[in-house]
C-alpha positions in Angstrom: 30.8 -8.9 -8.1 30.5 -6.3 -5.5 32.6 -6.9 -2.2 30.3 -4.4 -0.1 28.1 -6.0 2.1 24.4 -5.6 1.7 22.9 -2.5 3.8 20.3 -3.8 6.8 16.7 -2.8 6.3 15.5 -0.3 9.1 12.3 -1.0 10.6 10.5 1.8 11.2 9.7 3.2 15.1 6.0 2.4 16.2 3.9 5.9 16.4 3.5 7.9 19.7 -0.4 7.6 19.3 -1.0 4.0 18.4 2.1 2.6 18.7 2.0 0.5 15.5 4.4 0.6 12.6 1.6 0.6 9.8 0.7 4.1 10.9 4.1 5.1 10.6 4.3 3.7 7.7 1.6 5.4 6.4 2.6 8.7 7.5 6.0 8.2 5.8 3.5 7.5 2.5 1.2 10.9 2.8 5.0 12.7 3.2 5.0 15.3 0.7 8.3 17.6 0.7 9.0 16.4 4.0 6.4 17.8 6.0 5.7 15.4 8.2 4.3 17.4 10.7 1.4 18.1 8.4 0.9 14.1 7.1 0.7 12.6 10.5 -2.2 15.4 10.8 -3.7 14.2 7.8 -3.3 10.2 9.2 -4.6 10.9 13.0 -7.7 12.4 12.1 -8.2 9.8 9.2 -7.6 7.6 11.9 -10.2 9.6 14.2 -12.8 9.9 11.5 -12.5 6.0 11.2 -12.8 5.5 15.2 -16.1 7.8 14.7 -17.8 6.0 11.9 -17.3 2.4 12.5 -17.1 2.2 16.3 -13.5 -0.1 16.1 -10.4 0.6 16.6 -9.0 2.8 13.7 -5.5 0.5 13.4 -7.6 -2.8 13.5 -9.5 -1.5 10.1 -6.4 -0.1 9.0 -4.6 -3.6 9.2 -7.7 -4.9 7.8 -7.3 -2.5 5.1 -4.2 -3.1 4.2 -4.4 -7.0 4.2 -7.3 -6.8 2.1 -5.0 -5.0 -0.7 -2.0 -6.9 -0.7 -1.3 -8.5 -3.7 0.4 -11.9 -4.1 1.7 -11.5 -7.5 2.6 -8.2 -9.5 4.1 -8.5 -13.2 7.5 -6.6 -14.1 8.8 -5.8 -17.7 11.5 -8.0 -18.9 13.5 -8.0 -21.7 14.3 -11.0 -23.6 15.5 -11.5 -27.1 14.5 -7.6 -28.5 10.5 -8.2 -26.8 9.6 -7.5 -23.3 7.4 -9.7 -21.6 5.3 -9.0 -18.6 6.6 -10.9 -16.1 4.4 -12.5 -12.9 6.9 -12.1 -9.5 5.8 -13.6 -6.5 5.9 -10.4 -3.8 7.1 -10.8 0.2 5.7 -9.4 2.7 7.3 -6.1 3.2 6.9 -5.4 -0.2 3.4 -5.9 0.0 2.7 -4.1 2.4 4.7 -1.0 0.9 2.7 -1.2 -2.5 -0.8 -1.8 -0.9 -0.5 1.5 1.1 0.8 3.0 -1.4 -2.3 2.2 -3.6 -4.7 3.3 -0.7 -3.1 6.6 -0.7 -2.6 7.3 -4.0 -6.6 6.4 -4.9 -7.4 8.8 -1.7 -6.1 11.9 -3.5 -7.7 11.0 -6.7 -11.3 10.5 -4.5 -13.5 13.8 -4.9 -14.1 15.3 -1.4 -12.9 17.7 1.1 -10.0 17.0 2.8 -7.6 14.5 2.4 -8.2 12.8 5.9 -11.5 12.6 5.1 -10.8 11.2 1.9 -8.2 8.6 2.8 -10.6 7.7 6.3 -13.5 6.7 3.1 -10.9 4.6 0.8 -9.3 2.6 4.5 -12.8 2.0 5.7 -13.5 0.8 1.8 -10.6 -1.2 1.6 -11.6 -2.7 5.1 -15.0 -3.9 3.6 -13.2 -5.3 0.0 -15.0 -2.3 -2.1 -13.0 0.5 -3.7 -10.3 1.5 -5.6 -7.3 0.1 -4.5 -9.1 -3.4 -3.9 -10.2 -2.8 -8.1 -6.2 -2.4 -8.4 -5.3 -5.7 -6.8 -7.8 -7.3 -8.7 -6.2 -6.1 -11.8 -3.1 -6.8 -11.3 -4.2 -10.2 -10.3 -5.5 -10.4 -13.5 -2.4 -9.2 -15.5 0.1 -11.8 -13.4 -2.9 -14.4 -14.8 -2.9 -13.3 -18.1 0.8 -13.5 -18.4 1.6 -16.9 -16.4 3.2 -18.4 -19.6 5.8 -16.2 -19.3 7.0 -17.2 -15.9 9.7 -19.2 -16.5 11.6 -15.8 -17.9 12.0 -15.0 -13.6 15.4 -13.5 -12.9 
């Protein structure tokens, strides 16, 4: 057993702008070979083009967002006996939160448009109303944990 104590999670700082840690999360997301300069452009003026179109505040329907694709459950391979089952884990908050904007970003870039603010602004303002991709992802993996609920007794 290891004798090192566990390492204490950082939370990250709140933004200049909105000073809430989901946009910094988010920006930390969009990063792309460190350029953060460049993703929190990307992020403000999603944030902007949300402010424009829906007349709220852009981190309210970002929160909203991001609730709306939280999963409860998500499945993970494990190995038991030579076969791998899909396993259904129960997922905290953090974690959540982590794999939801990960999914809204990752369906942005596949979006056809110009722009990727203005094609992450459409899939957070989606994702606000329950429509889109990364809600479709939730619901399938929803789906899976269902599918594979016999095998929950094989948690770690």
């Amino acid at each position: 057993m290891s004798r090192k104590s566990k390492s204490k999670r950082i939370l990250a700082q709140p933004d200049p702008i909105y000073n809430s840690r989901l946009v910094t999360l988010m920006v930390i997301r969009v990063l792309k070979s460190g350029k953060k300069s460049v993703a929190q452009r990307i992020v403000y003026k999603a944030l902007e083009i949300i402010a424009t179109k829906t007349d709220e505040a852009p981190v309210l329907v970002l929160e909203t967002a991001v609730k709306n694709v939280t999963p409860q459950v998500e499945v993970k391979a494990r190995r038991v006996g030579g076969s791998t089952y899909q396993v259904p884990l129960e997922i905290r908050a953090y974690r959540g939160t982590n794999i939801s904007l990960k999914w809204i970003i990752e369906i942005a870039k596949d979006r056809s448009g110009r722009g990727m603010s203005f094609k992450l602004a459409n899939e957070i303002m989606d994702a606000a109303k329950n429509t889109g991709g990364a809600i479709r992802r939730k619901e399938q993996t929803h789906k899976m944990a269902e599918a594979n609920k016999a095998f929950a007794h094989f948690r770690y």
